[in-house]
C-alpha positions in Angstrom: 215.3 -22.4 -46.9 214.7 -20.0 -43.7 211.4 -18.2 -43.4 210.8 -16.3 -46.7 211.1 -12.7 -45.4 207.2 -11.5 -46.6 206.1 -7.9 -46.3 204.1 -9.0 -42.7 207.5 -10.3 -41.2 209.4 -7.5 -41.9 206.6 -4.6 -41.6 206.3 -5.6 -38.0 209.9 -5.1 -37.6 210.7 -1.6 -39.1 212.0 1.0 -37.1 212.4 3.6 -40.4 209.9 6.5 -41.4 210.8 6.3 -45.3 213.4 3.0 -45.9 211.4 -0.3 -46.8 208.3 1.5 -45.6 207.2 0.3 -49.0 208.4 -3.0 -49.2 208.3 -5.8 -51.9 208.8 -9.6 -51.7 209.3 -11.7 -54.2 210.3 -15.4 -53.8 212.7 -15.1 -56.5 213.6 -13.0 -59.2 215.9 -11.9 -62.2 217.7 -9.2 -60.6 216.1 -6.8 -58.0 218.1 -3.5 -59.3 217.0 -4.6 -62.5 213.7 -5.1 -61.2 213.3 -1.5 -59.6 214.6 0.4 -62.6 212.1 -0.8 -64.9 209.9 0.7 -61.8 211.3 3.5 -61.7 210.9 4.2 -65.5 207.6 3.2 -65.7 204.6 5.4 -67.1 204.2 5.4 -62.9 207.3 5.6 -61.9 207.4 9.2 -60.2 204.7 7.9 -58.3 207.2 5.3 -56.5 208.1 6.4 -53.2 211.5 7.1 -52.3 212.9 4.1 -50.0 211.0 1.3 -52.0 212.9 -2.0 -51.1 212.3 -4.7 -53.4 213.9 -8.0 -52.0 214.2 -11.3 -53.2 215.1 -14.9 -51.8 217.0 -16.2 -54.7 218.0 -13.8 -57.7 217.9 -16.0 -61.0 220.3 -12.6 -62.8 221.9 -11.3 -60.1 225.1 -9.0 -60.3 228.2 -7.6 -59.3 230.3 -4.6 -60.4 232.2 -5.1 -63.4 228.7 -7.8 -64.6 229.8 -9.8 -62.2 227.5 -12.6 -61.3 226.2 -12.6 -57.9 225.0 -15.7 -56.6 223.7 -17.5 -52.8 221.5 -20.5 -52.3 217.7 -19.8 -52.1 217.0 -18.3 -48.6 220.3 -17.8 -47.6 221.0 -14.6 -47.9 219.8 -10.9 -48.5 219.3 -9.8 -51.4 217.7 -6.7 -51.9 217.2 -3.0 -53.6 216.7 0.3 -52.7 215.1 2.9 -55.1 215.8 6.7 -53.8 215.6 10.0 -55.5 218.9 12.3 -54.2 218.5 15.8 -54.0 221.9 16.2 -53.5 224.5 17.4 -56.7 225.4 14.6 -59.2 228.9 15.2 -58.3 227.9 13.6 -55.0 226.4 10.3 -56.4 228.7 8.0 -55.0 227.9 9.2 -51.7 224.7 6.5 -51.7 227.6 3.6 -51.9 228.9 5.0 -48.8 226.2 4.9 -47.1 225.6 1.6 -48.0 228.9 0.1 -47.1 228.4 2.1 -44.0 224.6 0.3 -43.4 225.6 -3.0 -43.7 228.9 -2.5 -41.9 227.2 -1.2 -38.7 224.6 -3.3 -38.5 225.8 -6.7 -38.7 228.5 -5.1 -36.0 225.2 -4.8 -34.1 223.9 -8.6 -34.5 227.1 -10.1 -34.8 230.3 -10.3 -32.4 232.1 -9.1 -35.9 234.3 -6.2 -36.5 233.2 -5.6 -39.8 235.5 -3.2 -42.2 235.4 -1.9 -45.9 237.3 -2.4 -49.4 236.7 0.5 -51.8 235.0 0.9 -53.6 232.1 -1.4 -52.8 232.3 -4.3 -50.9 232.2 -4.8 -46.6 234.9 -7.7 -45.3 235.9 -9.0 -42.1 239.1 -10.5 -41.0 238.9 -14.4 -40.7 241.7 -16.9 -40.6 244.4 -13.9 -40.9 242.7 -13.2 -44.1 240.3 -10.2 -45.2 237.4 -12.0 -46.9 234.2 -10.4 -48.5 230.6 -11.0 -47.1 229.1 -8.4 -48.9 228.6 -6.2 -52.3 227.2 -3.2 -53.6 225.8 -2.8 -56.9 225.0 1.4 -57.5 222.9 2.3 -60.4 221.4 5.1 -61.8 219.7 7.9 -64.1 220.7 11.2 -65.0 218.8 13.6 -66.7 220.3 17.2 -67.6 219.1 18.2 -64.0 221.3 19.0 -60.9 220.1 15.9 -59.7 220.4 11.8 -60.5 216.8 11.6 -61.9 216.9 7.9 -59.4 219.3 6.1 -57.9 218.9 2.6 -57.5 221.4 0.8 -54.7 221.8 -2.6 -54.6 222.9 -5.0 -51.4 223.9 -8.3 -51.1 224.7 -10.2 -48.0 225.9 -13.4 -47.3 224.4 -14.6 -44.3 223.6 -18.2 -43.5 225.9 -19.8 -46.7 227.8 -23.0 -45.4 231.8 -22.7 -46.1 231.5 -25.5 -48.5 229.1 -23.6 -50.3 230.7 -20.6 -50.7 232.0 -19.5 -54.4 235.8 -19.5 -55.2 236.8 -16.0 -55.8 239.9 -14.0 -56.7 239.3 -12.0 -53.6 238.3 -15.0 -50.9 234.5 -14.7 -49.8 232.8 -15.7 -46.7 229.3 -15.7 -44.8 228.4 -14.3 -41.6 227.5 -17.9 -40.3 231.3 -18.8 -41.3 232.4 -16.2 -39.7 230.4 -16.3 -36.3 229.9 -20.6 -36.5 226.2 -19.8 -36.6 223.0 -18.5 -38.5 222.1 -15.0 -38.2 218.9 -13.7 -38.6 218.1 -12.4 -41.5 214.9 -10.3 -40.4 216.7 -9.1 -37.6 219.9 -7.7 -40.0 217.6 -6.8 -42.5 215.9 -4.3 -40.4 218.8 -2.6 -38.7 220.4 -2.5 -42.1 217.8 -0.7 -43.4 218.0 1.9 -40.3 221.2 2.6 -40.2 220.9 3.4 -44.2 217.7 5.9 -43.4 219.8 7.2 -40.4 223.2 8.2 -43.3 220.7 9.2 -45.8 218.8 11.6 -44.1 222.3 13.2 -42.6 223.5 13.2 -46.4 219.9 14.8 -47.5 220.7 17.7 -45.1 224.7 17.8 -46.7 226.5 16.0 -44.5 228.7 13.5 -45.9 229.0 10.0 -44.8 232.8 10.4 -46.4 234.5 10.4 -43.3 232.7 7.4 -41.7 233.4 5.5 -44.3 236.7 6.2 -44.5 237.4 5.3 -41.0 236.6 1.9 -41.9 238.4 1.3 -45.6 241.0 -1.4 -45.3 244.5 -1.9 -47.8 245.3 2.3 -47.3 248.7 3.3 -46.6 249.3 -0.5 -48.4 251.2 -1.7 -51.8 248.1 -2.1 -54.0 247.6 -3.2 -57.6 244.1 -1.6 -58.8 242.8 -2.7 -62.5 241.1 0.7 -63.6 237.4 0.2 -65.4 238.0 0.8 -68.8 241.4 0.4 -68.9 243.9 -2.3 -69.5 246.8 -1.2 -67.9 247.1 -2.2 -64.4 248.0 0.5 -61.6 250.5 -0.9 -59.1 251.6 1.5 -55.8 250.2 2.6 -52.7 247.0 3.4 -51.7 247.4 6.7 -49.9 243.2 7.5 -49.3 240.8 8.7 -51.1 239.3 12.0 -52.4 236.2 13.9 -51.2 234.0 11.9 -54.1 235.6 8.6 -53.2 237.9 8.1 -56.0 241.0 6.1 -54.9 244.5 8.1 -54.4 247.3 6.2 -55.1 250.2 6.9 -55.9 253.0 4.8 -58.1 256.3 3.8 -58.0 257.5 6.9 -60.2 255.5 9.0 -57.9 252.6 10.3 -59.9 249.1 10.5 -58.0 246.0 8.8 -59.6 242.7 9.4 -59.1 240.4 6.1 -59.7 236.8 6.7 -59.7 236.5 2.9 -60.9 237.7 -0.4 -60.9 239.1 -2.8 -58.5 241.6 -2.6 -55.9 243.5 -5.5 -54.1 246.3 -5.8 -51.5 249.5 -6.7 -53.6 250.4 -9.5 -51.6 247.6 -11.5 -52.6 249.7 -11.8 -55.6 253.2 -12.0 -54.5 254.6 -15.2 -53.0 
């Protein structure tokens, strides 16, 4: 295992005002989102401050979209939460997956060689062999009360980092590692800290209204592409192109007998991953 990423390691290393300025270590754990909403609804839990980051080393629980296990080698990845508090309308929510896609995706182009890209709705890829393969997911979660507001907003990150090839799980959509990717280890500290910077440097934009939509759409992958997309909650698969998406994220695409759909959830990939 690499050097267990404790509060003094990564305290010296923080460039943020409010993101990971209260930061939590554990060496392993059920699931950190998990973890942070039972903080977060806690007889103290308004007393949490926004930009808590609970990370772990190995998560025992963790999860995907979809409940979708999640799962890396002890100290080979990062694996970590964020609890914040939007102020901005619920309407707006997904708006904190943004921002994470857009976090991790500039950062490890900072530390890395990589151009690094993104799969809607949650997930950052790279090219690699002529193939887009995932590196990284993101788990949102949250509560809403009968405020304007989500009451808190939990977002969840995982990274594959230092995972060896033979290591790596067999997935419908192929996954990868950083260290696969570049042929050597990354640090961890060093991509944990810039991730967590460019994520305080979105948020506090989005805090003020901006949103991170067209950043993040700059760097979505498969649009203007045959697409089949499995919709959450529904059976029936979509199958046409993916023509963008709207100004809360959902997925545009439009089928073979022309009609527009608007996907808020579900999973999206390139149909060519299933044609011979």
């Amino acid at each position: 295992m690499q050097n267990a990423l404790t509060p003094p390691l990564v305290n010296q290393k923080l460039t943020t005002v409010r993101i990971g300025r209260n930061y939590q270590y554990l060496p392993s754990a059920t699931s950190t989102n998990d973890l942070l909403k039972e903080q977060a609804t806690s007889g103290s839990g308004s007393a949490i401050a926004v930009g808590t980051v609970l990370l772990t080393d190995y998560q025992e629980k963790g999860k995907g979209r979809l409940a979708r296990r999640w799962e890396a080698p002890p100290g080979s990845s990062l694996l970590f939460s964020i609890l914040l508090r939007p102020n901005w309308p619920l309407e707006h929510f997904s708006w904190l997956t943004m921002i994470g896609g857009l976090a991790v995706s500039e950062a490890v182009s900072q530390q890395t060689t990589l151009a690094t890209h993104l799969k809607w709705p949650n997930d950052c890829v790279i090219m690699q062999d002529g193939m887009w393969k995932k590196y990284c997911g993101i788990l949102l979660e949250g509560h809403f009360s009968a405020g304007e507001h989500p009451a808190y907003a939990v977002v969840g990150i995982g990274v594959n980092v230092n995972i060896a090839e033979n290591d790596l799980p067999t997935t419908t959509f192929p996954a990868t590692s950083l260290m696969a990717a570049t042929g050597s280890p990354v640090s961890r500290l060093e991509l944990l800290t810039a991730i967590l910077g460019r994520f305080e440097h979105h948020y506090e934009l989005a805090e003020r209204g901006q949103s991170p939509l067209a950043a993040w759409q700059e760097r979505l992958i498969f649009m203007n592409r045959r697409v089949v997309v499995s919709r959450l909650g529904d059976e029936v698969e979509i199958v046409g192109t993916a023509v963008g998406t709207d100004k809360d994220g959902r997925l545009l695409v439009r089928d073979d007998e022309g009609e527009l759909h608007h996907i808020a959830a579900g999973d999206m990939t390139i149909r060519e991953y299933f044609e011979p």
